[in-house]
Each structure stands twice: as C-alpha cells, then as structure tokens.
N, C-alpha and C positions, 0 to 999 in steps of 0.2 A: 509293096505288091498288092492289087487291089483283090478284093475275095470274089470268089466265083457264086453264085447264085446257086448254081448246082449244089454245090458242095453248103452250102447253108441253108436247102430243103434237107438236106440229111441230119441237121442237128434237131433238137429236140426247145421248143418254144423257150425255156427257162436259160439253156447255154445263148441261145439266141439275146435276149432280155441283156445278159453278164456283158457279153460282147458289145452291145449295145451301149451299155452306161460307159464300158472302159472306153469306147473307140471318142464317144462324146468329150468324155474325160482330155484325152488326147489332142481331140481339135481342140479344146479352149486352149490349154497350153501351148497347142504351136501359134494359136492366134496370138495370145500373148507372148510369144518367141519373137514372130513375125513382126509385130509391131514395137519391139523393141531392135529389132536387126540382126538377133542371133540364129534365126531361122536361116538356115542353109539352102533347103530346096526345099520353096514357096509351093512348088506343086503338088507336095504331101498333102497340105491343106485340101485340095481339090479331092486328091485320090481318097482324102478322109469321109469326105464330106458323100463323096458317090459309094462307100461301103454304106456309110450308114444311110443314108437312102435304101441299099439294097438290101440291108437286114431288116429296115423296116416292113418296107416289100413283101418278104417272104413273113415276116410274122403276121401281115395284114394278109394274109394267102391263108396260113394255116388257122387266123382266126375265124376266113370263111366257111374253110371246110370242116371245123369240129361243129358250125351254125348249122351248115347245112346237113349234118350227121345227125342231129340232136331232132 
C-alpha cells in the first residue's frame, strides 16, 4: 500500500530518515528478488520506489521550513 503524503508531514524529521533507510533497504532486496525470479509482484518495486521519492519530498519540505524559521 503506498503512504500518503499527508500522513508523513505529520511525522517528525528523524521517524521520516528510519522509514527512509528501511523502505531503501527493501527495494534493493526485491531488486534482487526480482532479478532472480522470486519476486511475485514486480509492481512493489514501483510502489517502493514512489514512497520513497515521497518521503524524500516531505523531508526536503520540512528542511525548507525549519531554513526559512531560522
């Protein structure tokens, strides 16, 4: 299920970050899943790959705003 944007401005930069390294974590293994044939559905890959774009997203959001606070 892919994550809402919404719902990950409401974490806090650091749970963001954890989420981050694991969901990476995760793509390289289904890459290597994938490329070996035991990968079930290829489209994880995809819906992985557009979380972590969108967590970047919002950490690139709340790095502007603590700049422009400062």
């Amino acid at each position: 299920m892919a994550l809402k944007a919404k719902d990950l401005r409401n974490e806090n930069p650091e749970e963001l970050r954890n989420r981050l390294r694991s969901l990476k974590k995760k793509l390289l293994e289904m890459k290597f899943q994938h490329a070996g044939g035991a990968l079930s559905d290829p489209l994880q890959i995809r819906v992985a790959r557009k979380d972590i774009a969108r967590i970047q997203s919002v950490l690139k959001d709340k790095e502007k705003e603590e700049k422009n606070e400062k």
